[in-house]
Backbone bond lengths (Angstrom), bond angles and torsions (degrees), N, CA, C in turn:
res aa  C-N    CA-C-N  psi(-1)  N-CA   C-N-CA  omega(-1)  CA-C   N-CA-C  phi
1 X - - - 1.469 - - 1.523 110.45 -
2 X 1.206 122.27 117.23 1.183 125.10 -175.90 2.084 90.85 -105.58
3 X 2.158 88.21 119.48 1.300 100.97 -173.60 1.578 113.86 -98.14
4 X 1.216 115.34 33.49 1.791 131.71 -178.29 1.967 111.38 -98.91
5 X 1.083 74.45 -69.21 1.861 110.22 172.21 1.714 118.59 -126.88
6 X 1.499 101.83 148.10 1.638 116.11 -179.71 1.583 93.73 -50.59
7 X 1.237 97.34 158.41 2.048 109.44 -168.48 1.675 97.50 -94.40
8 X 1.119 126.96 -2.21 1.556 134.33 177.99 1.530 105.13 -82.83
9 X 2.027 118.30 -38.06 1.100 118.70 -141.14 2.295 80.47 -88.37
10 X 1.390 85.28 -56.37 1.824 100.29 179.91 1.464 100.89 -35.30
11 X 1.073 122.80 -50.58 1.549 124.76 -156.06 1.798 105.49 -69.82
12 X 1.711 101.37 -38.70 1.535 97.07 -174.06 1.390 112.66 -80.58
13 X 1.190 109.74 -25.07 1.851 123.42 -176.83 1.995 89.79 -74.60
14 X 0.998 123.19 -45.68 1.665 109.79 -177.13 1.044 114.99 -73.56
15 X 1.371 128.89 -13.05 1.701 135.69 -177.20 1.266 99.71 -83.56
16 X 1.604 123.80 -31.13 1.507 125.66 -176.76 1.590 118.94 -61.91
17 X 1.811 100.11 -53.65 1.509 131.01 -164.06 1.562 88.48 -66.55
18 X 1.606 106.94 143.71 1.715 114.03 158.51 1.246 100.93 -128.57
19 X 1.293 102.29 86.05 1.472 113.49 177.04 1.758 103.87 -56.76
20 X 1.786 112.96 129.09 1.041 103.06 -173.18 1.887 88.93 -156.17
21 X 1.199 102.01 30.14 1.397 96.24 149.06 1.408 135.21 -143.69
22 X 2.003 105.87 139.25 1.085 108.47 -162.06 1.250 115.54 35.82
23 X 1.817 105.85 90.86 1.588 127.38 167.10 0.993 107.24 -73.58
24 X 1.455 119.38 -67.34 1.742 138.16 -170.49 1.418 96.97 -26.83
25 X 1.202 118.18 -59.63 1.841 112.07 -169.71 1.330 100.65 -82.33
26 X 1.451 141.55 -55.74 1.527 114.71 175.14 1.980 115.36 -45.86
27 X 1.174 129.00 -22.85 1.261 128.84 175.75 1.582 108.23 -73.54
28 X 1.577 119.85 -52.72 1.564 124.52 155.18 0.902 111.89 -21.08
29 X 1.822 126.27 -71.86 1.845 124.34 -148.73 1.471 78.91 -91.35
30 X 1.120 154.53 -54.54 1.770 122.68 -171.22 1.370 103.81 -55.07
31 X 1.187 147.70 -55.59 1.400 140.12 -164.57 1.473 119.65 -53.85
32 X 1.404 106.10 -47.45 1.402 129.57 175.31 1.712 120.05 -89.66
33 X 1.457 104.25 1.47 1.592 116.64 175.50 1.763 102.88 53.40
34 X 1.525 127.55 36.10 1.460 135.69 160.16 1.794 103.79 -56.04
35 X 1.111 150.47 88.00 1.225 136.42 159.08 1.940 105.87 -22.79
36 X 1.170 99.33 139.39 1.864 99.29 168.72 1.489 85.02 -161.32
37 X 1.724 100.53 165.49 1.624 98.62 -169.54 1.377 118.17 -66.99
38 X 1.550 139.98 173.56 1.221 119.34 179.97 1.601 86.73 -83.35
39 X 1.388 87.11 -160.38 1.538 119.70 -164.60 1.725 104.84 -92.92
40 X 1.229 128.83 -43.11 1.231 122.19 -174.80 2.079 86.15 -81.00
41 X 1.193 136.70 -49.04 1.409 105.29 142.30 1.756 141.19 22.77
42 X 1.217 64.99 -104.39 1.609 94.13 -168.86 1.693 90.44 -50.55
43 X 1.552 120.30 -89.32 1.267 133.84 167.25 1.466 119.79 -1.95
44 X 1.889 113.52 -48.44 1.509 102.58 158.17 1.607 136.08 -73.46
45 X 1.678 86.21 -27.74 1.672 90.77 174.01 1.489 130.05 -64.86
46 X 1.438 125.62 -41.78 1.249 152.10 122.44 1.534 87.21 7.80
47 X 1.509 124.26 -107.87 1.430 121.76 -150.46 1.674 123.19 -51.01
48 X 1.889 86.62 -23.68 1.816 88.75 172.29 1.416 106.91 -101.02
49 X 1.396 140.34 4.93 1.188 105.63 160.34 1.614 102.80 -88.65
50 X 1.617 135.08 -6.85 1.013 136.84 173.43 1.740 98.88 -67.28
51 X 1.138 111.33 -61.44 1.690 97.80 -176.01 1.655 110.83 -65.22
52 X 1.035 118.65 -23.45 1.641 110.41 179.89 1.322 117.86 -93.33
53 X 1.134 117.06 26.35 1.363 124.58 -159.62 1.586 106.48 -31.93
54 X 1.389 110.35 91.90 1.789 115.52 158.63 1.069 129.55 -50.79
55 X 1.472 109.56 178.59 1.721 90.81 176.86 1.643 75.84 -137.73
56 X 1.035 124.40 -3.14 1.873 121.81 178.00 1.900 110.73 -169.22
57 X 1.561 79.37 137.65 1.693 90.94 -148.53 1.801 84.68 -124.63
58 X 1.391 116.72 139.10 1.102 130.17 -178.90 1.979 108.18 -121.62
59 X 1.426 103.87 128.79 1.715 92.35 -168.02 1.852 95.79 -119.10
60 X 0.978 136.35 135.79 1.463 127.63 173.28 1.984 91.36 -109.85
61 X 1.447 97.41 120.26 1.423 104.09 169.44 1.478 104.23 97.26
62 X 1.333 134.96 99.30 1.296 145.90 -134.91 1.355 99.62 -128.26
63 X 1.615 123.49 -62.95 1.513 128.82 153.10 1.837 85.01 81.51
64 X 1.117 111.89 -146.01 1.721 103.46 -159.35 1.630 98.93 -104.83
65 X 1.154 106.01 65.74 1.715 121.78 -168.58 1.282 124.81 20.88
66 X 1.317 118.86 56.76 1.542 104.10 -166.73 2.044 100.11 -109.50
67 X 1.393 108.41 -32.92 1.499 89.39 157.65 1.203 145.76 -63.82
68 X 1.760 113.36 -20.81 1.521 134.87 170.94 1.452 97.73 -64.40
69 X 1.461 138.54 -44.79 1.009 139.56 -177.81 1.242 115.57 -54.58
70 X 1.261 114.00 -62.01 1.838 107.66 167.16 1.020 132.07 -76.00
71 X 1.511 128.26 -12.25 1.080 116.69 110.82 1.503 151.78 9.92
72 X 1.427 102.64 -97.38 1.396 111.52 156.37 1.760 120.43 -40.71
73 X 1.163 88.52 -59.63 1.311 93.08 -171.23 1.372 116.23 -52.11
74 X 1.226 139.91 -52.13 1.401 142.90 -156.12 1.980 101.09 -107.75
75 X 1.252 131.00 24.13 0.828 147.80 153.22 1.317 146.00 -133.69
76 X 1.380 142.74 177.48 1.431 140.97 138.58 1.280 135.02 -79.72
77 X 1.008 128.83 6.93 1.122 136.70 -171.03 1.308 116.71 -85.22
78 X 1.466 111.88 143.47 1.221 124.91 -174.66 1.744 107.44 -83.71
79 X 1.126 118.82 112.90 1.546 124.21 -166.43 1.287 118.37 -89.13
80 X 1.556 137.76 142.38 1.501 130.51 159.23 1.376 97.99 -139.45
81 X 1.775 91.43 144.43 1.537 99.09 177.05 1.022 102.03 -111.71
82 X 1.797 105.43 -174.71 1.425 91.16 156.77 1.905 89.58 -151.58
83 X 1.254 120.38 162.26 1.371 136.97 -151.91 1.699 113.43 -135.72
84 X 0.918 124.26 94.94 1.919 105.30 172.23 1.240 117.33 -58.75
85 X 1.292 114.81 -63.82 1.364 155.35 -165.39 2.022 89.55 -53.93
86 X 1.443 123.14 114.72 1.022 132.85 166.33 1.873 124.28 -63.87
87 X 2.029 101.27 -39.84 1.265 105.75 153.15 1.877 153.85 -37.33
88 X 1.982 71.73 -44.73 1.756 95.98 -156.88 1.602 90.37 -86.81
89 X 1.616 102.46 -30.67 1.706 105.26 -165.03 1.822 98.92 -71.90
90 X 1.465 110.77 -46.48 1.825 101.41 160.50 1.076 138.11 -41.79
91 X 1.362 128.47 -28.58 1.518 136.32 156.54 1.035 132.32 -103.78
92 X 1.383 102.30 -0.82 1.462 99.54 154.98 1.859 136.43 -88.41
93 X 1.820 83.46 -8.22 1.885 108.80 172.02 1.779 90.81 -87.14
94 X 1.186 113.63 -51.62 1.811 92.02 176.28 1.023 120.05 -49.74
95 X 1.168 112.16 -42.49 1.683 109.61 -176.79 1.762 119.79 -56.95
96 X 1.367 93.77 -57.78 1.896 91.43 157.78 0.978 129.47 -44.48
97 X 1.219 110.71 -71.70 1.567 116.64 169.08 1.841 115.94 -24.83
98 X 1.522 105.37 -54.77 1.979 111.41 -179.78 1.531 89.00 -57.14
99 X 1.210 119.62 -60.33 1.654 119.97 -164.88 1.296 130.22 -62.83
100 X 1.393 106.30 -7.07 1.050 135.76 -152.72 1.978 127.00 17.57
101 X 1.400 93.83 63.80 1.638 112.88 -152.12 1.916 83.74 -99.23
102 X 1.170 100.74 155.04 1.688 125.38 -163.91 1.752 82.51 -99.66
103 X 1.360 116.98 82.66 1.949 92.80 168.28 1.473 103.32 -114.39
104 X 0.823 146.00 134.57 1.668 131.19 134.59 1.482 128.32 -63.88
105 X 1.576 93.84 120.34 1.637 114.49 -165.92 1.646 109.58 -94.81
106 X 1.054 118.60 114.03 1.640 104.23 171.64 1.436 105.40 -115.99
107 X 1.357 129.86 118.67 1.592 157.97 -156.08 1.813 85.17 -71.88
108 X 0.783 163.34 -150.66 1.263 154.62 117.04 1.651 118.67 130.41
109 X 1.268 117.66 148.80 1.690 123.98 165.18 1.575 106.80 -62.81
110 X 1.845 94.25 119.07 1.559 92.33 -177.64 1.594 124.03 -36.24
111 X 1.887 103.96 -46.07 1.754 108.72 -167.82 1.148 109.61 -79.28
112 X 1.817 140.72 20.75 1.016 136.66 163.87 1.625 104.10 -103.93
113 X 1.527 110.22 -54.00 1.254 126.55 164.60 1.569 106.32 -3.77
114 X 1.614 101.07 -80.82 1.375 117.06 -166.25 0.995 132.51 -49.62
115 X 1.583 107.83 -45.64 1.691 113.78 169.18 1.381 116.46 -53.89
116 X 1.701 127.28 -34.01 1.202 127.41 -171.55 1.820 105.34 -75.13
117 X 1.085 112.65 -9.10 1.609 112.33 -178.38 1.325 114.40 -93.16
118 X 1.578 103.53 137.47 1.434 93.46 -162.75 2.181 105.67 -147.94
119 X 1.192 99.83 63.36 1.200 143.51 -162.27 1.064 113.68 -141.36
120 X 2.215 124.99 144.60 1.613 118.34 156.49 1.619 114.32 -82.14
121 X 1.076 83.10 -177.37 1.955 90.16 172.49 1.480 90.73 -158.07
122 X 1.270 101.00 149.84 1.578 144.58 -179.88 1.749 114.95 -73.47
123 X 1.186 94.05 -58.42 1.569 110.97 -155.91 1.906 95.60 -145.14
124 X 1.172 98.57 110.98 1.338 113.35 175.90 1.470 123.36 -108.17
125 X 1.330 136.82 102.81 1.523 131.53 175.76 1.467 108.32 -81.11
126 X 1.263 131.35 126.26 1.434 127.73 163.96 1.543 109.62 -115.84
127 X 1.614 110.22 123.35 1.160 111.55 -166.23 1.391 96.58 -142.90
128 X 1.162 132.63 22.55 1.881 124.70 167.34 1.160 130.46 -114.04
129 X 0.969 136.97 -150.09 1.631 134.24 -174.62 2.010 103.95 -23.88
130 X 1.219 94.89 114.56 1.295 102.29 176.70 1.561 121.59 -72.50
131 X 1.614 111.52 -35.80 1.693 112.28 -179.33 1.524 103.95 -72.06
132 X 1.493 134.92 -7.67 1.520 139.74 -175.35 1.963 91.84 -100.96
133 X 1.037 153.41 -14.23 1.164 147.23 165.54 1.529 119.52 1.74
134 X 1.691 100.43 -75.54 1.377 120.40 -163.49 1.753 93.60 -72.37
135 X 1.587 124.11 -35.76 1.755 111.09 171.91 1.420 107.82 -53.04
136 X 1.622 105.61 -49.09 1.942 95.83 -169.81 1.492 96.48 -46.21
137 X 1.036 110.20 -56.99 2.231 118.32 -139.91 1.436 84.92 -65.46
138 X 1.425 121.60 -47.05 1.634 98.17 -165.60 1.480 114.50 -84.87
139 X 2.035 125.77 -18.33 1.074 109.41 164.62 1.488 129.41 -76.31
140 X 1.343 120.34 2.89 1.135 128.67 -173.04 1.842 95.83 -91.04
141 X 1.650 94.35 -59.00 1.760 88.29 -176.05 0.958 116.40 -52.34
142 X 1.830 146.24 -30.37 1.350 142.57 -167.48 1.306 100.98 -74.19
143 X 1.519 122.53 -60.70 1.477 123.55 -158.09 1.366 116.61 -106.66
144 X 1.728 127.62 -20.92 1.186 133.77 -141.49 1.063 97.33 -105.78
145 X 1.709 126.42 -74.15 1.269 133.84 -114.36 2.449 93.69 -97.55
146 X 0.793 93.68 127.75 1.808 83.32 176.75 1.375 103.33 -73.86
147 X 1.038 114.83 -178.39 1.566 136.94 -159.93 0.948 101.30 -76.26
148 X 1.748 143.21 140.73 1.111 141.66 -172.80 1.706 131.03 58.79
149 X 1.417 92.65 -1.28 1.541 114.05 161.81 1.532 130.93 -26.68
150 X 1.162 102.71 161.94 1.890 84.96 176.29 1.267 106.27 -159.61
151 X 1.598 112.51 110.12 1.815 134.14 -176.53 1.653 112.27 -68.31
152 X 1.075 133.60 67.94 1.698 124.16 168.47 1.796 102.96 -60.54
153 X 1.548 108.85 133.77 1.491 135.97 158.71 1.361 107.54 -101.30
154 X 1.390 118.51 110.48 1.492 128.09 136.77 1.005 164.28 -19.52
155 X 1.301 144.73 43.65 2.124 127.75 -140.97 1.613 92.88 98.06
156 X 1.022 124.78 19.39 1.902 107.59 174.53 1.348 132.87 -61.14
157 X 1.404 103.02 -14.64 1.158 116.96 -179.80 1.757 121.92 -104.52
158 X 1.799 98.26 -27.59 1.649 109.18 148.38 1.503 105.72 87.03
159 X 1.528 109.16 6.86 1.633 102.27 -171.45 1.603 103.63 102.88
160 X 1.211 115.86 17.89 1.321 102.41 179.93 1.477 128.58 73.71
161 X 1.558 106.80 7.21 1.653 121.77 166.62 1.763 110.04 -71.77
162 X 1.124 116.80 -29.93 1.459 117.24 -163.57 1.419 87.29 -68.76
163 X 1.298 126.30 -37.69 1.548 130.19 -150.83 1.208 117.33 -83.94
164 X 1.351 112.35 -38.38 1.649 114.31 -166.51 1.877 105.24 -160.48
165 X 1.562 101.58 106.65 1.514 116.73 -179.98 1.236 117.80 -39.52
166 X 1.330 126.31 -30.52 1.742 132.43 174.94 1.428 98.08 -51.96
167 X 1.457 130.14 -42.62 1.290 133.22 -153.89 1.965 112.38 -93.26
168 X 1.310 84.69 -3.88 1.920 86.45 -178.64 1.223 106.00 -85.24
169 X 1.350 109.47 116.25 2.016 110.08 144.58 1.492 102.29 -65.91
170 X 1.874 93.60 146.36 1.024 99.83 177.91 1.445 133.76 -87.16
171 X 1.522 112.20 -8.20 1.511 119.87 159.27 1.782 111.17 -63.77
172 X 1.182 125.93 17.11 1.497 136.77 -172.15 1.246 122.55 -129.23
173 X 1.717 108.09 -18.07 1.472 104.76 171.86 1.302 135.87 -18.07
174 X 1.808 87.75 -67.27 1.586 92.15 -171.55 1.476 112.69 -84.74
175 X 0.451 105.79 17.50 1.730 114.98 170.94 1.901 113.96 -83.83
176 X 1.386 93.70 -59.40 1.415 120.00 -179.54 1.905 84.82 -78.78
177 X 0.644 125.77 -112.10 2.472 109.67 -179.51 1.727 96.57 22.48
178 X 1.482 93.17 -68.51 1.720 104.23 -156.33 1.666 99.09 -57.43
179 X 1.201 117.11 -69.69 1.433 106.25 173.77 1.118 139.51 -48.95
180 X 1.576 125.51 -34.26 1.509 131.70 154.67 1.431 109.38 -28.31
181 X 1.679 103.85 -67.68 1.591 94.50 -173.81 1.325 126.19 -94.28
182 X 1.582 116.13 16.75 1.231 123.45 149.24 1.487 121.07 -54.75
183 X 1.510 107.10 -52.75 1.482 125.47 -152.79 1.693 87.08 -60.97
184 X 1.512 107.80 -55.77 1.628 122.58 -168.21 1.416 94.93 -56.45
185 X 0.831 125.99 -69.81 1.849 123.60 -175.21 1.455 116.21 -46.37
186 X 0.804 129.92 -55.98 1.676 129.21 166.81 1.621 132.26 -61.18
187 X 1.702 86.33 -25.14 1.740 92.60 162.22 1.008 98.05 -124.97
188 X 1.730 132.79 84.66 1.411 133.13 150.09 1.965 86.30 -157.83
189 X 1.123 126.20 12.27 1.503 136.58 -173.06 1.660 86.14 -106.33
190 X 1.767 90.01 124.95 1.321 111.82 154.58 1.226 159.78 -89.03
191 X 1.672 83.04 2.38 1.826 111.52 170.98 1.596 109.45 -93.36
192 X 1.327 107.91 2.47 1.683 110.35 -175.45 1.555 107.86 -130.75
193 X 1.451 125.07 156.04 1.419 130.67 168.82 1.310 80.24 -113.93
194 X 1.296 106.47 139.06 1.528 139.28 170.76 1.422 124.87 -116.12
195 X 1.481 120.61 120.13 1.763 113.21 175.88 1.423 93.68 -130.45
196 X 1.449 101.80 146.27 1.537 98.14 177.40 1.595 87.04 -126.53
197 X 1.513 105.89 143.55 1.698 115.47 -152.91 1.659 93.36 -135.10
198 X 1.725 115.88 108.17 1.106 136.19 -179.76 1.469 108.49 -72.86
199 X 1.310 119.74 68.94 1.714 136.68 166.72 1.348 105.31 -131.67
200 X 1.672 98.74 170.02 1.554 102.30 -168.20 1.847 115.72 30.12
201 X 1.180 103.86 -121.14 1.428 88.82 -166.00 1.737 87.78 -139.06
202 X 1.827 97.77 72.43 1.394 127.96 177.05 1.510 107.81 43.88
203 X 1.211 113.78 159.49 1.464 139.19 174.60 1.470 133.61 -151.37
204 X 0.894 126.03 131.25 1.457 116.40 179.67 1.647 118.17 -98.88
205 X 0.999 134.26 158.17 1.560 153.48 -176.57 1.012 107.23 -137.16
206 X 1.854 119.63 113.77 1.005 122.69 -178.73 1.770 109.39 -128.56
207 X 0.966 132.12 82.67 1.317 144.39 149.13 1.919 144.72 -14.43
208 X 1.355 111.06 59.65 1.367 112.19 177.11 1.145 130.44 -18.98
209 X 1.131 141.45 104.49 1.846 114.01 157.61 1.706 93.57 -155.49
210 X 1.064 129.25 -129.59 1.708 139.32 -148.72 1.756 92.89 -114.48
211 X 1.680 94.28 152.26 1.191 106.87 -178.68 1.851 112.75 -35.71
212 X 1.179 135.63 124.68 1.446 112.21 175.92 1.875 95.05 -122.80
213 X 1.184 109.62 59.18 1.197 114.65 152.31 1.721 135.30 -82.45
């Protein structure tokens, strides 16, 4: 049961997609249970970093580099990640390295990470610690993100816990709390257009520009 979208709608949208990049590592994180984005995912991100064409892309949560990879791939942009996990951040430099993809890796706790960066970014993916959310989005919006920028959220929807209380474990509450009033805080801001886009396991798009109150 796919708890995002009806399992009829997923099934016809995956029969469409020919997912045909970098298998080897989508076959890795299923084997090894690595979360990486799905495929109808990836497939939307792809067309907007194609229409937004960045020139510098900031990713929080790196995992065994397989979003930096498409990334790379379907853009110019000069990339930085960043990684907690000392493991995930090791295979995720092999993985560049095979691909031979230009990323910058920073090993590190995203909220230390950040302060040390001192550069804009275009196009921001945030995809790690979910109860730290609202720190990424607002340290990125104060110092990070350039003008007309654009914040993608990851898992916003969490499996369909944000949506409907039948569906929460309770070791997840606060997790699913934190995102509720994430979602509300980022779309009730008038310096941002906000869409939250029921794929993979939801995402949000959040859009810089002038007060649009």
């Amino acid at each position: 049961m796919n708890p995002i979208n009806r399992e009829y709608i997923t099934s016809f949208i995956d029969d469409l997609l020919e997912d045909m990049d970098f298998l080897e590592l989508r076959k890795f994180a299923e084997e090894n249970s690595v979360p990486i984005m799905k495929v109808e995912t990836k497939e939307f991100l792809k067309s907007l970093v194609k229409m937004k064409n960045p020139s510098s892309i900031l990713e929080l949560g790196t995992a065994i580099g397989y979003s930096s990879l498409v990334f790379e791939k379907y853009s110019q942009a000069k990339i930085t990640t960043i990684e907690l996990s000392e493991e995930m951040a090791n295979i995720a430099r092999d993985n560049f390295e095979k691909y031979n993809a230009n990323v910058n890796l920073i090993n590190d706790d995203a909220k230390k990470a950040l302060t040390n960066l001192n550069q804009g970014f275009d196009f921001v993916f945030i995809d790690a610690n979910k109860s730290n959310y609202k720190f990424y989005f607002d340290y990125v919006d104060k110092n990070l993100l350039n003008d007309g920028g654009v914040i993608i959220c990851d898992n916003i929807l969490f499996r369909g816990e944000v949506c409907n209380d039948d569906l929460i474990e309770k070791r997840k509450i606060t997790i699913v709390k934190r995102l509720r009033k994430f979602l509300a805080y980022i779309t009730s801001r008038n310096d941002y257009i906000t869409s939250i886009i029921p794929i993979g396991d939801g995402i949000s798009i959040s859009c810089k520009g002038k007060n649009y109150e």
